[in-house]
C-alpha positions in Angstrom: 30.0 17.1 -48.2 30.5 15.9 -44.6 32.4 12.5 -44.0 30.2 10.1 -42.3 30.9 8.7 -39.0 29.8 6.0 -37.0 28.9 5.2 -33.1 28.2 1.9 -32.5 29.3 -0.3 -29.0 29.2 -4.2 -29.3 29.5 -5.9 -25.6 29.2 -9.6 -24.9 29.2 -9.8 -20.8 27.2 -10.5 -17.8 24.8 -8.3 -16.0 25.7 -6.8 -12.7 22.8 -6.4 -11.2 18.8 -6.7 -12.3 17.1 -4.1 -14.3 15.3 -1.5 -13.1 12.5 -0.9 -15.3 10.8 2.5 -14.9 8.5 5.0 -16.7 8.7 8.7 -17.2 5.7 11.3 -16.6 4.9 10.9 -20.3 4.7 7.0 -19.9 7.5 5.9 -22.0 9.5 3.0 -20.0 13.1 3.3 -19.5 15.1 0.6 -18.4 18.7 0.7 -17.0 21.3 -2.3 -15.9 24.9 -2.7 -16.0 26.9 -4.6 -17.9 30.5 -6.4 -17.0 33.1 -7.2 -19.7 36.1 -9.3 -18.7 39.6 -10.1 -20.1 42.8 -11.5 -19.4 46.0 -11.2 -20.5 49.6 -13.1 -19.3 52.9 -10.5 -18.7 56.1 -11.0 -19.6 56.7 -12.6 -16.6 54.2 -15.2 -17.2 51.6 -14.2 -14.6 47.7 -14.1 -15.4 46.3 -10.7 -14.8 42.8 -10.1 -15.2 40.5 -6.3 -15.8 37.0 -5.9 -15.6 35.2 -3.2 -17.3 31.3 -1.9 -15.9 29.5 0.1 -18.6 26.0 1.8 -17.8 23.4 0.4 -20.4 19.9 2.0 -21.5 17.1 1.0 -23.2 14.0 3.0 -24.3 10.4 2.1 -25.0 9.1 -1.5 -25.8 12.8 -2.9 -25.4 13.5 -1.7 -22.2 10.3 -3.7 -21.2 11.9 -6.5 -23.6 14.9 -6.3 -20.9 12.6 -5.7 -17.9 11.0 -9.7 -18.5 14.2 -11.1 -19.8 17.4 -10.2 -17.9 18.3 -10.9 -14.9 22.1 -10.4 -12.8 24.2 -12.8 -14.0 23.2 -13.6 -17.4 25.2 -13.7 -20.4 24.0 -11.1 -22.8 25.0 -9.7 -26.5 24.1 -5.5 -26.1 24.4 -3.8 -29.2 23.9 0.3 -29.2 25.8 4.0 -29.0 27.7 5.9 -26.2 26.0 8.8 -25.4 27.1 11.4 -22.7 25.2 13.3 -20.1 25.8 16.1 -17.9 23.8 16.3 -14.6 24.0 18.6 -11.5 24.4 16.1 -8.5 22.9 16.4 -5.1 25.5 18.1 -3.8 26.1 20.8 -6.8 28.7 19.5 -8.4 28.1 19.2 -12.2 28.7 15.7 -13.6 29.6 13.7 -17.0 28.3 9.9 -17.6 28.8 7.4 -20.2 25.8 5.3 -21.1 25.2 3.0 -23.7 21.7 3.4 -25.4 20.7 0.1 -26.3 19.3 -0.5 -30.0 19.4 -4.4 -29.9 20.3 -7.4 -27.3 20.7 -11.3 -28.0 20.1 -13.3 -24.4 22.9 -15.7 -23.9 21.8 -19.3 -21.9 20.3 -22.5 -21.9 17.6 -22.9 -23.9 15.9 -25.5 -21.2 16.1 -22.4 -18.6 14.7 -19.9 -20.8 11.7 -22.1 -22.1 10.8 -23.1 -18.2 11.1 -19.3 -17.8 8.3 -18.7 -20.7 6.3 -21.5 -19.1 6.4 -20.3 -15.6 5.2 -16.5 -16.9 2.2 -18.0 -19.6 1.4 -20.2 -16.7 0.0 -16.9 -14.6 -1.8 -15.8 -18.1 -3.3 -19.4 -19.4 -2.5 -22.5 -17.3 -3.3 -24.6 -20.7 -0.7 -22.6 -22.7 2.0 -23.7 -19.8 0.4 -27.4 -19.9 1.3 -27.6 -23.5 4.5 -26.5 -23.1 5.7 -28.7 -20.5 3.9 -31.6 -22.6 6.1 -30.4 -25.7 9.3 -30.7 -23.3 8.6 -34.1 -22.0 8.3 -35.3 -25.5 11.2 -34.2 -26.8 13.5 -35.9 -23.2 12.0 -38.6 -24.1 12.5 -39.1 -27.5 14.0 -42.6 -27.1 11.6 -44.1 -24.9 9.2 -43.2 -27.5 10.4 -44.5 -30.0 11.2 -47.8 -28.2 7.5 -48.1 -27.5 6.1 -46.9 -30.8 5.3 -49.8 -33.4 3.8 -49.4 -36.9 0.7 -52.0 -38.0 1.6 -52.4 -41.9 -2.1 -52.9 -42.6 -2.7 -48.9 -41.3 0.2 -47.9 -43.7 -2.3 -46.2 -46.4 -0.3 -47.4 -49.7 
């Protein structure tokens, strides 16, 4: 019996620059980005140093067209997947090795205001009522308190 084994990559960083969201002859969309991780560390003589790491990140199918509408460079982002390696003949001839990170899941780090203006803005090209009731939804809830300033109850429409 074999042993089993596992390949999984967890990242939390920023994007370095917006995805590119193709399609092959076959019509399967692949979309690629990069990904930045960060850390810092003090030495022993008490100084700050800091590394950054770029990794190469994939995603296949409906998820690559998930991160095609989603990301952008600069956001936050959770990327969960597996390294994978490939081996390529350049332009030049020389054979090549990459790293890549085949994305299975991704978590879009942010403000929640940002994002919901973002899903406004896009319904708004499909269905200017659908991105009139959103914006209604977030004026109610900014202004919670004047609402409720203005609100008053009749106790004769109170049914019990």
């Amino acid at each position: 019996m074999s042993s089993r084994s596992l390949n999984r990559i967890v990242l939390i960083g920023n994007l370095t620059r917006d995805p590119e969201l193709k399609y092959t002859p076959t019509g399967t969309a692949v979309c690629t980005f990069g990904i930045a991780t960060n850390r810092s560390w003090t030495t022993n003589d008490g100084q700050t140093k800091e590394d950054v790491q770029y990794h190469r990140v994939v995603a296949w199918q409906k998820l690559a067209e998930l991160c095609g509408k989603l990301l952008n460079k600069g956001r936050k982002v959770f990327a969960e997947g597996r390294m994978t390696y490939r081996t390529f003949t350049g332009k030049d001839g020389i054979q090549r090795t990459i790293a890549e990170i085949v994305l299975d899941d991704f978590i879009v780090f942010g403000d929640g205001r940002r994002m919901t203006e973002t899903i406004a803005v896009e319904k708004k090209a499909e269905d200017t009522s659908v991105s009139e009731e959103v914006k209604v939804e977030e004026n109610k809830s900014d202004n919670k308190d004047e609402l409720s300033k203005e609100e008053t109850v009749n106790p004769d429409d109170i049914p019990f």
